[in-house]
N, C-alpha and C positions, 0 to 999 in steps of 0.2 A: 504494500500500500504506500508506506513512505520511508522501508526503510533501503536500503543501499545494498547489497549483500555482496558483492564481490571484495572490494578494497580490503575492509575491514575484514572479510575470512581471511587471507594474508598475513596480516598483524597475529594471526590468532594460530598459525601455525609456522611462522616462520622469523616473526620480528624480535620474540624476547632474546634472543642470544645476547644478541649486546648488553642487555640491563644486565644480566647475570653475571655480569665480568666486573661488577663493583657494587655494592653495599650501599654507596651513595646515588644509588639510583631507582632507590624503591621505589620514590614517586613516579618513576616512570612505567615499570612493571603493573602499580595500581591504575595509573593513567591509561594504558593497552587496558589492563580489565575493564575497567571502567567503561571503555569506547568499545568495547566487543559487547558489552552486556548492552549499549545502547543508552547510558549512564550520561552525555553529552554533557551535561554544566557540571558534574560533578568530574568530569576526565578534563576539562578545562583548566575546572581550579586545581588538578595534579599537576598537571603537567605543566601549566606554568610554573608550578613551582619546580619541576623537574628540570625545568631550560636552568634558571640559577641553581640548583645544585650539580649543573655538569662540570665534571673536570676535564675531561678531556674533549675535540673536538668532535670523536666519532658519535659518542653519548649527546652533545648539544644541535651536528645534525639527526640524529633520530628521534629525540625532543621537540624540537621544532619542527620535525615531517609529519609527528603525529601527532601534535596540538593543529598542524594545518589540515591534518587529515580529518580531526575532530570539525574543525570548521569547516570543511566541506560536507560531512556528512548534514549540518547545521544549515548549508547553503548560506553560510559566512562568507562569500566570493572572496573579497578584498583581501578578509585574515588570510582565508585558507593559502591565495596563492603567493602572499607575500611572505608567509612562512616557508610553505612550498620549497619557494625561490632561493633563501637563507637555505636550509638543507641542502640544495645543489651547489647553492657558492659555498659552503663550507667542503665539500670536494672530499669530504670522508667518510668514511662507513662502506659495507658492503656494498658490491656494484650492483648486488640485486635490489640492494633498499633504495638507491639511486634510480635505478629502473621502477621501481616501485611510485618513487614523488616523481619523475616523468610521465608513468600513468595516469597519476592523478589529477596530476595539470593538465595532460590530455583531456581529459574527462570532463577537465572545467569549462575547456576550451569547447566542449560541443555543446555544452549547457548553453553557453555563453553563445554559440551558435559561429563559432569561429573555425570553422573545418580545416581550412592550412591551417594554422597553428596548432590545433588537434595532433594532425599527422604526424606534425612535426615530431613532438613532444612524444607519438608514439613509437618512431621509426627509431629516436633514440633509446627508448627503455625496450626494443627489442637487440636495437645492438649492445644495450648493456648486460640485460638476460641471458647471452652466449645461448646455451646448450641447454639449462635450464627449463626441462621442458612445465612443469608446474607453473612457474612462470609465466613463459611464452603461453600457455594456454588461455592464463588469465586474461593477458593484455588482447588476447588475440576476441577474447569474447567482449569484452571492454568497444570492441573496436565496432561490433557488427551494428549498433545503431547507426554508424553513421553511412552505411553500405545502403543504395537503391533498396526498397522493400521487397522486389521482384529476387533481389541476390541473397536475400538474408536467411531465409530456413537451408538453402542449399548450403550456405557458412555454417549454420547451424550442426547438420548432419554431420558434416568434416570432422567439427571439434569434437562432436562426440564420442566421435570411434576415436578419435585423439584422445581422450580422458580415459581411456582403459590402460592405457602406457602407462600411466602415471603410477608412479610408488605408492603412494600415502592412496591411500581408503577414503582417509576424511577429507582431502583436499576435493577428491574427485567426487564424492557425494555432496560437496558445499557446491562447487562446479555445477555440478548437473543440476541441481535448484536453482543457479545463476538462468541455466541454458532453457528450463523448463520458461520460469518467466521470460526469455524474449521470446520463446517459442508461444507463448500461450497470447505473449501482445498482437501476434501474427493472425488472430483468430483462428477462424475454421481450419484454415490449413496447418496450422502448428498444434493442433490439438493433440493428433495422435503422438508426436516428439513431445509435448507436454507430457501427456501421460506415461509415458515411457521412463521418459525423464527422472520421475518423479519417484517411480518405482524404483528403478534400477539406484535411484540415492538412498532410499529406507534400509536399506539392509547393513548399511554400517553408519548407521547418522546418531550423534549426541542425541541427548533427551531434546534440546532447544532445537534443535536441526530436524528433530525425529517431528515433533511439534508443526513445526512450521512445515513441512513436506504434510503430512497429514490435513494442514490447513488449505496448503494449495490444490492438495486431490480435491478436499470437501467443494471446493469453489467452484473445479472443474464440474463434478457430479452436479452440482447446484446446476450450474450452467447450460446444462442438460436436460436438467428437471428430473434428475434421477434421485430424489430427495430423501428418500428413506436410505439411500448409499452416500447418499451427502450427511447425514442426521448420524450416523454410524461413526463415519469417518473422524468430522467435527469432536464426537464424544471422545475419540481415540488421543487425541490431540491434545483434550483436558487430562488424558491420564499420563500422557506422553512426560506433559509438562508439568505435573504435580511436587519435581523437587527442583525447580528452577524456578527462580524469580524474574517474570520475562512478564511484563502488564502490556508491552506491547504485543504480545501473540496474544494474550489473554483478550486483548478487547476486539481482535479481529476473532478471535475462535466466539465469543461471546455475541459479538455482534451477529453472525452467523445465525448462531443458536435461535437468535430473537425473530431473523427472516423467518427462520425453517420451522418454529413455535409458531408464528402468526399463519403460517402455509395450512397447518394443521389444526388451525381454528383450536388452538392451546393459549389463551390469551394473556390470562396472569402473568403464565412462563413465559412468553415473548416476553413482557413488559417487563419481568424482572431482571430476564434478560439484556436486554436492552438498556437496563439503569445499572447494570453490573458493567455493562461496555463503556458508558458515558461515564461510571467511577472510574477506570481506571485511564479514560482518556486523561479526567482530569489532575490522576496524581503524576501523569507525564506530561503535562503541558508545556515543560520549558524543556524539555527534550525535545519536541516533535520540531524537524526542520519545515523551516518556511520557505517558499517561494513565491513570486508574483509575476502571474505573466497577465496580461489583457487586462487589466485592472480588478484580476482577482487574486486572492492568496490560494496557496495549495490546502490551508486548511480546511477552505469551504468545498474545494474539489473533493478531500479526499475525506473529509471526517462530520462533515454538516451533514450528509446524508442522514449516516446514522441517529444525530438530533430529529430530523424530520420525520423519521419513520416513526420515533418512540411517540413524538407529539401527533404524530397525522394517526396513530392508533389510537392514542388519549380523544383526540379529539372526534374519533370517530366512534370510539365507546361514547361519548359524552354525548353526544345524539337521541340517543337512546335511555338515558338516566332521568331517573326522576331530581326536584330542580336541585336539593344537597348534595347527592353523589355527582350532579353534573358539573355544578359549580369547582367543587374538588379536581375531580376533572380535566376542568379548564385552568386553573392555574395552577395544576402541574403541567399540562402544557405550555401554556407561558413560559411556567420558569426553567424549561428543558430548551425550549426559546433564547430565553436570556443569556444561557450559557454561553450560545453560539456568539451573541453582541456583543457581550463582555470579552470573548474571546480573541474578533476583529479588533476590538478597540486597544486590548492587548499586544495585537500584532504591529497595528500603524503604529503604537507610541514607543514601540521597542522592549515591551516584556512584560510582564503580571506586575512586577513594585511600579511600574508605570501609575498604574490608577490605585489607589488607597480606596477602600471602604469609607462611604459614607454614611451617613444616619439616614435610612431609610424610608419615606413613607409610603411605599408600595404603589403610589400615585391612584391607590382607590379614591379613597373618600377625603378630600383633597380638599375642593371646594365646589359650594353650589353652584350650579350652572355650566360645569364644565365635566367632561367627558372624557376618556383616554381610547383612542382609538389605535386597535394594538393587530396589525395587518399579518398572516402569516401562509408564504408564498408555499403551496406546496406542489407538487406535479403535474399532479389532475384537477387543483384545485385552489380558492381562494378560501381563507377563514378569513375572516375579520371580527374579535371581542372587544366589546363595547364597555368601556364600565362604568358605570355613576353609581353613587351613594352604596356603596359598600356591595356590589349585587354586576352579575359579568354576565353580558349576553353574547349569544353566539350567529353566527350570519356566516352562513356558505355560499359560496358564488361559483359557479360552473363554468370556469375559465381557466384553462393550461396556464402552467409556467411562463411559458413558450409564448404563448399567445400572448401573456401580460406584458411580457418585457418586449417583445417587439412593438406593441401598444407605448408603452414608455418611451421610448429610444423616438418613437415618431413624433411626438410630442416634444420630446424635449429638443429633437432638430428643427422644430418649427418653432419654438419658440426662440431660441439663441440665434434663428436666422431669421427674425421677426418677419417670420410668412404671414400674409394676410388672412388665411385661413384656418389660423389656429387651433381654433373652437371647436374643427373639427376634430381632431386628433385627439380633443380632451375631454370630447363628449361620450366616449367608450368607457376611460376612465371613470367619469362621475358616475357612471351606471351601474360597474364595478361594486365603487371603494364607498360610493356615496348614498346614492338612490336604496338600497334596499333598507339601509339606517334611519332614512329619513325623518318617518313613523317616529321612531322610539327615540330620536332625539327632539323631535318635536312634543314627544309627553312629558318629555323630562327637563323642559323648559332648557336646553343645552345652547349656551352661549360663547365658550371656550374650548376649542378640539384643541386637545394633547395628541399629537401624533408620533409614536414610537415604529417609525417607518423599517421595512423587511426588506434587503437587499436592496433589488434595482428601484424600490421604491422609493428610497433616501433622494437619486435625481430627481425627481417630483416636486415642483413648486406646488404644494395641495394648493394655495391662493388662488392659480390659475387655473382649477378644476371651472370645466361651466354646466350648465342645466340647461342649456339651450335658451336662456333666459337672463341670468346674471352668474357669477363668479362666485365660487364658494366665501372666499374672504368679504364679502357685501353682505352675508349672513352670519358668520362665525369669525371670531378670533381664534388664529393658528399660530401653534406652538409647537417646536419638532423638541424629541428626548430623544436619547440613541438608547436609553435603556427604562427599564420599569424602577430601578433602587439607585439610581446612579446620582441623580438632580434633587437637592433638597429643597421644597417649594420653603419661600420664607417671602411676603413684599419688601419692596424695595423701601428703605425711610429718607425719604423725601428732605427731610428738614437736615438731612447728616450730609447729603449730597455734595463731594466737591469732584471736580471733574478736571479730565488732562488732556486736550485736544493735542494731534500731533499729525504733520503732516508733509506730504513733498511734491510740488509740483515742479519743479527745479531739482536733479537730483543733481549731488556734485561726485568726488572720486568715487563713491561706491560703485560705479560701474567698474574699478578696477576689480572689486572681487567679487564677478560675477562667474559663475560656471560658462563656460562655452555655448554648453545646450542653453543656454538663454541668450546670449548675443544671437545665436543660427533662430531661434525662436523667434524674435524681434525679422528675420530676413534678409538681417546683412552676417551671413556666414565669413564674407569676404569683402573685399575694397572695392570689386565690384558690383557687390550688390547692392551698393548705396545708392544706385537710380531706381532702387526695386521694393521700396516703400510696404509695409507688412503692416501696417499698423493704424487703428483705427483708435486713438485716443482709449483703448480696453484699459482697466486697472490692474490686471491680473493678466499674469503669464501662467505655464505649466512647463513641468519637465515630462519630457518621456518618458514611459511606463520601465525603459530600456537603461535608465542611467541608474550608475554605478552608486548605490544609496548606501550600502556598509561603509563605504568609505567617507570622511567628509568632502561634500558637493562644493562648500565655497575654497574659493583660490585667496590668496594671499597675491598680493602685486607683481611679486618676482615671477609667480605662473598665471597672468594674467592673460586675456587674447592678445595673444603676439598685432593682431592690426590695429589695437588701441595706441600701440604708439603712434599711429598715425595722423595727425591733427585733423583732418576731414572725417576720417573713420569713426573717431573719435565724439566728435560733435556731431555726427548724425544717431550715434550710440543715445548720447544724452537729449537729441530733440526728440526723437523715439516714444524716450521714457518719461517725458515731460507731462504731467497733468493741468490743464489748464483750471481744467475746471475745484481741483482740489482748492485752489487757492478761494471759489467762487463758494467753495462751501465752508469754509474755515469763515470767511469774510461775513458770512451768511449768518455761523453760529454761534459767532460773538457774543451778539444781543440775544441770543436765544437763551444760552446756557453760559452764566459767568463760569470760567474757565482760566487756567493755565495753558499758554496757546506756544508749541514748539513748531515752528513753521520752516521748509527750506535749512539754510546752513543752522537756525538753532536746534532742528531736530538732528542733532549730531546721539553717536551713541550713547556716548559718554554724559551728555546734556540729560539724555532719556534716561536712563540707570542711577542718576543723580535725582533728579527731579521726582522720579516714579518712589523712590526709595523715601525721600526725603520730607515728602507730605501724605495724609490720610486720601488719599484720592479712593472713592468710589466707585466712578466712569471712567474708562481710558476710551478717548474714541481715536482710532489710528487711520489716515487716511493717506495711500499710498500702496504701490503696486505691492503684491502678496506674492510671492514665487511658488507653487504648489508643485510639492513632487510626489513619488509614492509612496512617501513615508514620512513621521513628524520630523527625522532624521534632515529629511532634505526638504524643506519646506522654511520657509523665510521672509520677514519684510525689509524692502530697501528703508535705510534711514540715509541721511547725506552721505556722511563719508561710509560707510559700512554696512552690511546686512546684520541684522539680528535674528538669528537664527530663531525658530521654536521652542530648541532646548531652552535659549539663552532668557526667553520670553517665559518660558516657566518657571527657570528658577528664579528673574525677580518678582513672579507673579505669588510665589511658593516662599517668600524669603519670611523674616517672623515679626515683621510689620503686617504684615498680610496672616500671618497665623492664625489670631482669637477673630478677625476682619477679612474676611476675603471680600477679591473686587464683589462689588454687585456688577457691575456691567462692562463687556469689551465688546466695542466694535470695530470691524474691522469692515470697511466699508470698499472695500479693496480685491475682495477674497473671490476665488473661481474652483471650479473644480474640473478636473480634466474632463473633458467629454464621454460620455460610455462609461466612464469609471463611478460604478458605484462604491467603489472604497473610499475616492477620495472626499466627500461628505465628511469624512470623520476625521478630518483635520481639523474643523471649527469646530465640533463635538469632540474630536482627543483634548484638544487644548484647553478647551474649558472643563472638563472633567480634571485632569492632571492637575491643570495651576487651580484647580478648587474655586474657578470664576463663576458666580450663580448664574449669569446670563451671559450668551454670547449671542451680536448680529451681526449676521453675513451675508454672501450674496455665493450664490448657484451657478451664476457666471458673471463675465465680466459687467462691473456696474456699467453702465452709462452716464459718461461725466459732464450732460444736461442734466438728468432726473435726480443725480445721485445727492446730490445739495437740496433740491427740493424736498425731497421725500426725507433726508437727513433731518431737515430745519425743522420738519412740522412733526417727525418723530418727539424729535426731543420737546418740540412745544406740548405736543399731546401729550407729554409724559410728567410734566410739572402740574398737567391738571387734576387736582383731588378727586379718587376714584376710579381711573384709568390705570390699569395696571398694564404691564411692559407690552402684553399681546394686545391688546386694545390700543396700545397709543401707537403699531405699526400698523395696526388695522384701520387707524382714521390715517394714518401717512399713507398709506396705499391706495384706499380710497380717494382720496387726495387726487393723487394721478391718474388713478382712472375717469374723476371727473374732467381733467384736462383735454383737452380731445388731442390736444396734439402729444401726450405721452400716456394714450390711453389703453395701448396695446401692452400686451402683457410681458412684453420684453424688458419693459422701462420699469414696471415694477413687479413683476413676479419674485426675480428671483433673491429679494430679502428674507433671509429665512431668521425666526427667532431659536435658539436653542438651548435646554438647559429650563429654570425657574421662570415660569412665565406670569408672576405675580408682581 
């Protein structure tokens, strides 16, 4: 599913020699354990320790191959290969373990989708392999992903009859589970080499090995629908593995269990099963490697399933329950839900201490007149639970996945390309998400939607849902949470109020340390593409789903874009990035909202970390381009001279002025989110979870630097008004606009999203 098995069998029958040759290299010996067992943070913090206890050089290259090796198995890119690289420039140790970190940089380089430099990397670790055929056999299976898929079972075949040579038993049994799985990616035609495969490994496989082979039969037989041979199998697998500590086999053999219990109309045991699988996801969660391709993480590819199946059975029992046991029901659904959002939001901000627990109010019975509407996308199906006054109602919609999200995705391109036909594309939706609620939020007198949006639902201005008549937001105040326990409602106090306005329409050297991928973003990649203009006054850029985010994204001067020295180059960099209109809103909000005003060269870094630190400020409203990338890691506001990273924004947001006080409000009036990417939403929702901000306002894509002053000014006026609380007073600013007739299209102001405490 997600773990790696070739590299790491390696380390497990051929790496310890070296540790054994000094006493002073325990750590390193436990660091191999550790990374065989799938132990990942805890082989980390060995093995670093292991790099400073080497004495010799051969010991600190095979310390640094396998703390990189750790990181790759982690899809750490950066770490893995920069350690990697250390191993080979240290030029000692066995040639096979050198053949070995050439492997593996091979490996990264396909990931990476770098095919010459692949080969490279591999052509060398078979000339270091010699004779080796254990070895050779490995890199050679390592290799066949990247071979035509027409070439790949005929490679397959070859190596097999090649693994009978081999000496060791157990190399060639780990082997043939390697070969089974690319054989099995092949489908139908690799099936029968699967199963073969898989056989001919059992008969001399460790208990973990014996486990995991029995796993991949049951999946085949599953796959078949040979179920009562899959149901067998699976069981075999729990006994295989009853003296080995391995939660990662446990929750695929378990998760299993839960399909093939539900098959059999055995439903408790599914379900129990099924929460046995999602316990031991969660005592390995900082283990589990991530990746990000298309603006998803692999965790929702690989392990969100299993959430959806426990809750699509909850909630399909709960159909059927009378209104106690339904209710129960339904919020253990929810909270197998939650897991999954908590998990994402875990992932953009860079780990679990990321986000600290907050004081919970479960966002039931909150306040009158407002509703938590709690969306959950399932295969076949839409749920959507409603909750008012302590009491959760259920609503199924008979619309695919599939169907939804291509609904979404058309919408949200008519709207960021302000088609005139919008309404069309959003009248599917409101039929959806909106119309069958209607009824029961009109009994319950419901004047405030909390929406706790599901995937591709996050891209969703709800404001600009319509009824073929008027716009959701002309009826309700809209509030987005990323979770149900996350956002502590509390109102805003009005009379404590002091505010920190900051902003740039003018940027000065900060374009020195800008990433690349933002210069080429902006359309001048080069000198000559300064006659080739990219730029529409947006406030918000994006990095590629592609860029190197383990590493840090910003540059220091000395690795700036080499054409910024150029004084033309240069000044078309900064007219680019110029905001006109920030200035018209700053100017704007003067008299609106008495303020501290950092504008241009006073919004220097150092001015902002001084100033933010050094008075009780409430509001920060930040106005100036937002750099969004796929992670909190590489995501950023320009100040003048410098970016201020994310991280840097949370620690003084997290600092112990802000302790017993955290901000009431950050806006960021700036903010975008990459297109199609429903992760990146949870940049404004990490960041104000993390730095413990009750309220954050942003924007779904790039403001508009007419509207964006407007709809800013009358925000803040609506929000001085006694009685209007934070969602109400963007509900009369949006209003606002759409009385305008000339910004009354939903472009101009959909996409302000409130999120977080909407009181």
């Amino acid at each position: 599913m997600y773990r790696i098995f070739l590299i790491v069998c390696w380390f497990l029958f051929s790496s310890i020699a070296l540790a054994e040759k000094s006493s002073s290299t325990d750590s390193l010996s436990k660091g191999q354990d550790f990374l065989n067992q799938g132990r990942y943070s805890q082989a980390i913090k060995v093995l670093e320790l292991a790099i400073q206890e080497s004495t010799t050089s051969e010991q600190k290259a095979l310390s640094n191959g396998t703390l990189g090796l750790t990181h790759y198995q982690l899809h750490h890119d950066s770490e893995a290969e920069d350690l990697l690289r250390q191993a080979l420039a240290l030029g000692k140790g066995d040639r096979h373990e050198q053949a070995r970190w050439n492997t593996i940089l091979g490996s990264l380089m396909i990931e990476q989708r770098k095919p010459e430099e692949a080969q490279l990397y591999f052509t060398k670790a078979l000339k270091l392999a010699d004779n080796d055929q254990e070895l050779r056999a490995g890199i050679d299976l390592q290799q066949v992903e990247m071979l035509p898929r027409l070439n790949r079972l005929p490679k397959l075949n070859e190596i097999q009859k090649r693994l009978w040579l081999l000496k060791s038993s157990a190399v060639r049994s780990t082997y043939l589970v390697r070969l089974a799985t690319l054989a099995h990616q092949l489908g139908t035609e690799g099936r029968t080499l699967a199963y073969k495969s898989l056989v001919e490994a059992k008969s001399v496989a460790s208990p973990r090995l014996l486990a995991e082979i029995l796993g991949e039969m049951a999946q085949l037989y599953e796959e078949d629908q040979r179920y009562d041979e899959a149901f067998q199998l699976n069981q075999d697998g729990f006994e295989a593995i009853k003296a080995v500590d391995a939660p990662d086999l446990l929750l695929e053999l378990e998760w299993r269990h839960g399909r093939l219990y539900r098959l059999r109309h055995q439903i408790p045991y599914a379900l129990a099963a099924y929460q046995r699988a999602i316990n031991h996801i969660e005592s390995i969660r900082h283990d589990i490697p991530l990746t990000y391709r298309n603006g998803q993480s692999s965790f929702r590819a690989t392990l969100e399933p299993l959430y959806q199946q426990m809750a699509d059975l909850l909630l399909e029992q709960a159909n059927s329950q009378q209104q106690a046991d339904k209710m129960a029901l339904l919020r253990r659904a929810r909270n197998v839900i939650e897991l999954v959002k908590q998990a994402e939001l875990e992932d953009f901000l860079g780990g679990r201490c990321a986000i600290q627990p907050t004081r919970s109010a479960l966002l039931e019975a909150i306040e009158p007149n407002t509703a938590i509407l709690y969306p959950i996308i399932l295969p076949d199906r839409l749920e959507i639970l409603v909750s008012t006054d302590n009491e959760i109602q259920q609503f199924t919609g008979k619309v695919s996945a599939k169907t939804l999200q291509t609904a979404v995705h058309k919408l949200v391109g008519a709207l960021r390309g302000g088609q005139p036909n919008v309404n069309e594309y959003s009248l599917p939706l409101y039929r959806w998400l909106i119309a069958p609620l209607e009824d029961y939020l009109q009994k319950h007198h419901v004047q405030t939607l909390v929406i706790v949006p599901d995937s591709v639902l996050r891209l969703v201005p709800f404001a600009a849902l319509h009824d073929g008549k008027n716009y959701l937001i002309e009826r309700y105040a809209l509030s987005i949470s990323p979770g149900l326990s996350i956002i502590e409602p509390s109102p805003l106090h009005r009379h404590q109020a002091k505010s920190l306005i900051v902003g740039l329409s003018e940027p000065g050297n900060v374009i020195d340390h800008l990433p690349e991928a933002v210069i080429n973003e902006l359309g001048f990649s080069d000198i000559r593409g300064l006659s080739a203009p990219n730029h529409n006054r947006s406030r918000a850029l994006s990095l590629p789903d592609t860029a190197d985010t383990t590493r840090s994204t910003l540059k220091s001067p000395s690795q700036q874009h080499p054409n910024l020295r150029d004084k033309q180059f240069r000044q078309k960099i900064m007219e680019a990035l110029s905001l006109p209109g920030v200035l018209t809103e700053i100017n704007n909000l003067r008299p609106t909202i008495p303020a501290t005003v950092l504008l241009n060269e006073g919004f220097k870094v150092e001015n902002f970390r001084q100033e933010l630190l050094g008075e009780p400020y409430s509001i920060v409203h930040i106005a100036s381009h937002l750099i969004t990338g796929p992670n909190a890691a590489s995501s950023f506001i320009l100040a003048y001279d410098d970016v201020i990273n994310f991280n840097q924004l949370d620690t003084l947001l997290r600092s112990g002025k802000f302790a017993n006080q955290p901000l009431e409000m950050l806006t960021l009036s700036a903010c975008q989110t990459a297109e199609g990417d429903d992760r990146a939403p949870l940049g404004l929702s990490g960041l104000a979870i993390k730095a413990k901000v009750r309220s954050a306002l942003g924007t779904l894509w790039p403001a508009n630097d007419e509207a964006a002053p407007l709809l800013m000014v009358e925000f803040y006026r609506a929000l001085n008004q006694p009685g209007l609380n934070k969602a109400q007073a963007l509900q009369k600013a949006q209003r606002g606009l759409i009385a305008n007739k000339k910004l009354e299209h939903p472009f101009f102001w959909a996409p302000y999203v409130l999120v977080g405490n909407w009181l």
